[in-house]
N, CA, C and O of each residue as an XYZ file, in Angstrom:
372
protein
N     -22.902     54.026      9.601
C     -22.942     53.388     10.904
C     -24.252     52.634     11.104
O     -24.229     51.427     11.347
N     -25.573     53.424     10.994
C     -26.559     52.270     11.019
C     -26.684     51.376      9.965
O     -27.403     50.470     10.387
N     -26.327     51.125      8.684
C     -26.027     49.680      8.068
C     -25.186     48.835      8.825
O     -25.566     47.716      9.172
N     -24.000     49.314      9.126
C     -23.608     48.337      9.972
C     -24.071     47.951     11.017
O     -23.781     46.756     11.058
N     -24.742     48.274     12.106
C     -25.797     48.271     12.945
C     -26.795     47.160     12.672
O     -27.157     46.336     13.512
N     -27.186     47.221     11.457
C     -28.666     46.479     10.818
C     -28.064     45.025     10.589
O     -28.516     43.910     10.851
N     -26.775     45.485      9.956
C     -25.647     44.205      9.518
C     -25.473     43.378     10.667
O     -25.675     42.171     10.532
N     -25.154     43.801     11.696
C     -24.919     43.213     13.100
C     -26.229     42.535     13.843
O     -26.230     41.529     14.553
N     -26.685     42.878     13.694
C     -28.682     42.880     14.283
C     -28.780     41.454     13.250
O     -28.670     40.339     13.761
N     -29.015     41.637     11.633
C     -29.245     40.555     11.483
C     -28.852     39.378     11.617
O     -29.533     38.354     11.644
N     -26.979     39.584     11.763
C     -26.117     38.147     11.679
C     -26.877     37.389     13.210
O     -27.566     36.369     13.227
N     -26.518     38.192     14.314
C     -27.112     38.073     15.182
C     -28.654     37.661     15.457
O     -28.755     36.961     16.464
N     -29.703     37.890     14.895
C     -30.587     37.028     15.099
C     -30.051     35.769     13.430
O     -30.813     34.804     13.374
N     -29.425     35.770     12.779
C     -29.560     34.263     11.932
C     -28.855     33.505     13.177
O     -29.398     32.598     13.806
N     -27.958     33.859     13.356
C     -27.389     33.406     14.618
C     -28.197     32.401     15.500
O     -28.126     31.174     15.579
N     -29.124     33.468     16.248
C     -29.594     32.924     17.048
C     -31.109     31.882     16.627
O     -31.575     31.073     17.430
N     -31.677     32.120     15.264
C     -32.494     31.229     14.201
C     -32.195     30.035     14.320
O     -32.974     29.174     14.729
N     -30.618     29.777     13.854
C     -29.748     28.786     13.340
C     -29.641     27.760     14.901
O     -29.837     26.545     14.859
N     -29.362     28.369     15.976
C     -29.189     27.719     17.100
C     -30.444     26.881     17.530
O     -30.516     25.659     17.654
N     -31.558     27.970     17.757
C     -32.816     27.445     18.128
C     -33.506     26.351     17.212
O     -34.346     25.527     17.571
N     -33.089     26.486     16.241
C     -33.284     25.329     15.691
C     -33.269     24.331     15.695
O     -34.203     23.536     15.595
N     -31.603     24.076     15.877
C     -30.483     22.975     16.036
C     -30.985     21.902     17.445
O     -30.757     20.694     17.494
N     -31.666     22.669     18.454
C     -31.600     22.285     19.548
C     -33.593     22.336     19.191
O     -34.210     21.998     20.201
N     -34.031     22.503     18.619
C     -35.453     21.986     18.678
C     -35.269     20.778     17.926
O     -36.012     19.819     18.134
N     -34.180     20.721     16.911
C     -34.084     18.825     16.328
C     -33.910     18.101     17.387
O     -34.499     17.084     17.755
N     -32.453     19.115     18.193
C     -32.417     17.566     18.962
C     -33.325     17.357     20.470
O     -33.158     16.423     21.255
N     -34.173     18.327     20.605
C     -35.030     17.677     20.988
C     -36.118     16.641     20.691
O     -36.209     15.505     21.157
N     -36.824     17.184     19.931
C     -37.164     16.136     18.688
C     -37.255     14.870     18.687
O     -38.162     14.044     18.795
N     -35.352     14.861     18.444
C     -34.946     13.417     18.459
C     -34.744     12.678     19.884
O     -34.649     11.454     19.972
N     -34.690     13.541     20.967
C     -34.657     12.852     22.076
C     -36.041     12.225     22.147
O     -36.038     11.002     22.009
N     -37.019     12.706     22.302
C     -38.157     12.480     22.631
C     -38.603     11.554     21.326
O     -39.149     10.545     21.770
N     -38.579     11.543     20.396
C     -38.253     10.224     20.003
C     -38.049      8.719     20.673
O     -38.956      8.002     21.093
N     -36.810      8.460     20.667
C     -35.814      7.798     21.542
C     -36.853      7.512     22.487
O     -37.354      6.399     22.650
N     -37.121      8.436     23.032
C     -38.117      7.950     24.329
C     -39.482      7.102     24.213
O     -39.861      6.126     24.861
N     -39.948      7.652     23.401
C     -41.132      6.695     22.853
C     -40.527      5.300     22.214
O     -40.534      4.145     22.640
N     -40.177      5.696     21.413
C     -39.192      3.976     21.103
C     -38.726      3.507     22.494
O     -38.906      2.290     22.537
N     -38.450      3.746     23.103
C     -37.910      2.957     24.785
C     -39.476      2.461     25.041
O     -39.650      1.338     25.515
N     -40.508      3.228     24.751
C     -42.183      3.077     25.430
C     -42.444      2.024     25.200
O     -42.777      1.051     25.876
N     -42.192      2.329     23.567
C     -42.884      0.970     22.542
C     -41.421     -0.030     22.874
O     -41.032     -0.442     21.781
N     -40.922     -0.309     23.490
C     -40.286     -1.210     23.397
C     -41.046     -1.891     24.740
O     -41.618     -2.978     24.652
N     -40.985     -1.160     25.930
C     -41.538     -1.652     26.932
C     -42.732     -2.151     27.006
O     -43.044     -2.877     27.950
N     -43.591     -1.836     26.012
C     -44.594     -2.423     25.489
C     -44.717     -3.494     25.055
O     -45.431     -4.343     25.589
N     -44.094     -3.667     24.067
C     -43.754     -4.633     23.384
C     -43.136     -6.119     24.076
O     -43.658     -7.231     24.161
N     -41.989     -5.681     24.455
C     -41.213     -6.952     25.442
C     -41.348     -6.386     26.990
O     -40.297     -6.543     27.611
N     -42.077     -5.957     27.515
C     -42.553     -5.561     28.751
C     -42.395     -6.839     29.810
O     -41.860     -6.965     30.911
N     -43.152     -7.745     28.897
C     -43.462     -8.869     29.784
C     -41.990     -9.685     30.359
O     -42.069    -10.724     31.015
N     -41.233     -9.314     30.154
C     -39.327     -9.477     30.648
C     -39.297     -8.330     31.917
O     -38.307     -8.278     32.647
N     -40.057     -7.732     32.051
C     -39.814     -6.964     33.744
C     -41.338     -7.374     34.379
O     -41.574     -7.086     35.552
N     -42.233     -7.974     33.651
C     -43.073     -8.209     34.466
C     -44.402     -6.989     34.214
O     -45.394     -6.776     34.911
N     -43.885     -6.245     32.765
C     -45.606     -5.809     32.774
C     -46.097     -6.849     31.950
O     -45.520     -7.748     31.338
N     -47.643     -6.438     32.099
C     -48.596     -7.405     31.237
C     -48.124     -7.672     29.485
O     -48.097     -6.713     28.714
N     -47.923     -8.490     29.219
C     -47.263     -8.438     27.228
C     -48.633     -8.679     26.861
O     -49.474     -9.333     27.478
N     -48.785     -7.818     25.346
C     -49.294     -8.169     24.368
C     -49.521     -9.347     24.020
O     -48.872    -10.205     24.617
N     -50.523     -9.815     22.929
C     -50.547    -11.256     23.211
C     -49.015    -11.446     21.886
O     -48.391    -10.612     21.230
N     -48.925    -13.035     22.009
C     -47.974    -13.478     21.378
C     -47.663    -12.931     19.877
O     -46.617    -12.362     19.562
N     -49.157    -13.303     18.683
C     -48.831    -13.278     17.876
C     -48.115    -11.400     17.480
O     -47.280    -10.947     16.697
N     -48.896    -10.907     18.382
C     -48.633     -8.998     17.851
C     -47.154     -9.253     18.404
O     -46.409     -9.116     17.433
N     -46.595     -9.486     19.257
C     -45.274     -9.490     19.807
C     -44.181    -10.215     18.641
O     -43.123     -9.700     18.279
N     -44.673    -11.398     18.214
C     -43.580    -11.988     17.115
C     -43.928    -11.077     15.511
O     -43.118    -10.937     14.594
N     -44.794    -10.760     15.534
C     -45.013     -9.739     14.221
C     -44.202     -8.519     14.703
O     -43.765     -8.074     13.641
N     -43.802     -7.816     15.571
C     -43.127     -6.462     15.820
C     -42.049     -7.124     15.700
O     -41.391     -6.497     14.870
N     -41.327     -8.241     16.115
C     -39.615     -8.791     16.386
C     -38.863     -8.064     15.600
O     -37.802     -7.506     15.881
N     -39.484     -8.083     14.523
C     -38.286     -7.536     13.534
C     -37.946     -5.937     13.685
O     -36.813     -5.524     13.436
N     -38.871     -5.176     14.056
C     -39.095     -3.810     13.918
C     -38.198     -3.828     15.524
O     -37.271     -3.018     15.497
N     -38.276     -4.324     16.400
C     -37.682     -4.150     17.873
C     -35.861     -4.607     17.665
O     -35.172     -4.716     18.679
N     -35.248     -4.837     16.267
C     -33.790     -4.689     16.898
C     -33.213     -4.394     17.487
O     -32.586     -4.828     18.453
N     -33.416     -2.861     16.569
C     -32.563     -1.644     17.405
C     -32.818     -1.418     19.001
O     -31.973     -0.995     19.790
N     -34.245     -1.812     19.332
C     -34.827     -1.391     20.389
C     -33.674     -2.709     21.396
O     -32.607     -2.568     21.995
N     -34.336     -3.585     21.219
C     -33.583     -5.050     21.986
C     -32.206     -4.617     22.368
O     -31.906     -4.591     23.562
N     -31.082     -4.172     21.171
C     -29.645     -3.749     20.845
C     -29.978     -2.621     22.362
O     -29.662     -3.098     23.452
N     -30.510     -1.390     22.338
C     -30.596     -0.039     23.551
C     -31.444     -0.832     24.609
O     -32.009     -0.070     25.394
N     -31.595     -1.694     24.753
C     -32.600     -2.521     25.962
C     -31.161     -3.545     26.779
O     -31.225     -3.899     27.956
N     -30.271     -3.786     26.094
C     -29.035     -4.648     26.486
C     -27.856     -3.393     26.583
O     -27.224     -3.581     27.622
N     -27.505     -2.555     26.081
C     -27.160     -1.632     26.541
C     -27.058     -1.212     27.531
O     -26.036     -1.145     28.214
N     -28.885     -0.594     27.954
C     -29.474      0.247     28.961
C     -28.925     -0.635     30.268
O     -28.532     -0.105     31.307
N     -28.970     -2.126     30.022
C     -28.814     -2.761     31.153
C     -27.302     -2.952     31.631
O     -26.968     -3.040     32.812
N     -26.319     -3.012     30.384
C     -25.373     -2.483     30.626
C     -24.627     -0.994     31.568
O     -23.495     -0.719     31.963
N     -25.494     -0.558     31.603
C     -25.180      1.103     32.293
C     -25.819      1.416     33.159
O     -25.683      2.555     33.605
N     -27.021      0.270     33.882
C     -28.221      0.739     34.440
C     -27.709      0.466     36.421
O     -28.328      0.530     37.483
N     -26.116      0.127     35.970
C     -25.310      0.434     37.555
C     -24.740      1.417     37.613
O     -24.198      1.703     38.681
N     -24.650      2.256     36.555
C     -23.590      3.690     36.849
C     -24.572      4.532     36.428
O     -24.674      4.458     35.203
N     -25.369      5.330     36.932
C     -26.054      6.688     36.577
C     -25.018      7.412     35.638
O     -25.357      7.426     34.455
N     -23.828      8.013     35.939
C     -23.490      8.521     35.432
C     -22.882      8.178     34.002
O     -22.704      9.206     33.349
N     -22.542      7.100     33.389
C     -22.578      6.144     32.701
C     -23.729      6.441     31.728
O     -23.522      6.787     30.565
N     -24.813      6.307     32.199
C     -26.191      6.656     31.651
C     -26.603      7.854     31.137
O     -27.464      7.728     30.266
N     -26.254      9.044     31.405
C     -25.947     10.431     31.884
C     -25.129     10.631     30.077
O     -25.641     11.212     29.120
N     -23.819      9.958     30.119
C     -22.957     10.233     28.892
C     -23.573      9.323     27.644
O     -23.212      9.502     26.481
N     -24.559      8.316     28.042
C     -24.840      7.626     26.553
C     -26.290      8.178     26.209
O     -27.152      7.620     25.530
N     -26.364      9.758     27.023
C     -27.856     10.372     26.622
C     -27.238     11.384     25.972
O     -27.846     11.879     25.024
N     -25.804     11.953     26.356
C     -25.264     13.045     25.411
C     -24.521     12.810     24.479
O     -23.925     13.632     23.782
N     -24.505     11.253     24.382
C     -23.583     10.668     23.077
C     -22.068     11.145     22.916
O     -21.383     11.420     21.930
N     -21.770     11.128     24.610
C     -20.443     11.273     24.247
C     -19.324      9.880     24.277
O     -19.447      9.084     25.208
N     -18.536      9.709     23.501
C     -17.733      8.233     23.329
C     -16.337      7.981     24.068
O     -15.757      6.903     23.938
């Protein structure tokens, strides 16, 4: 009975190892995401009216800001429905 006990105890914490994990990536990766939104606002800022970088640093990043530009036309896509916004943070389709 206490092997099985010990047996149970451990599945149970891999268990719970395996979870905490899972959800420290995807935090991780959220916060990510978020800084890339930063550096984007940084970057092409000067389209809402913060101060931009000067020109040449701005056309040297262009290439690196696709993806960013691509979730910047998006964002504006969804940026009338909160809730809208809400499902393309939990990636559901």
């Amino acid at each position: 009975m206490t092997a099985d006990l010990w047996k149970k105890l451990r599945s149970f914490i891999a268990t719970s190892d395996t979870a905490a994990r899972s959800k420290a990536v995807e935090t991780i990766e959220y916060e990510t995401s978020e800084l890339e939104h930063i550096f984007a606002l940084l970057v092409m800022g000067s389209l809402i009216g913060i101060p931009a970088p000067p020109a040449q640093v701005a056309l040297d990043l262009m290439p690196l800001m696709e993806e960013e530009l691509i979730l910047m036309i998006d964002k504006i896509d969804t940026a009338a429905n909160p809730l809208s916004d809400l499902f393309s943070v939990l990636e559901i389709n």
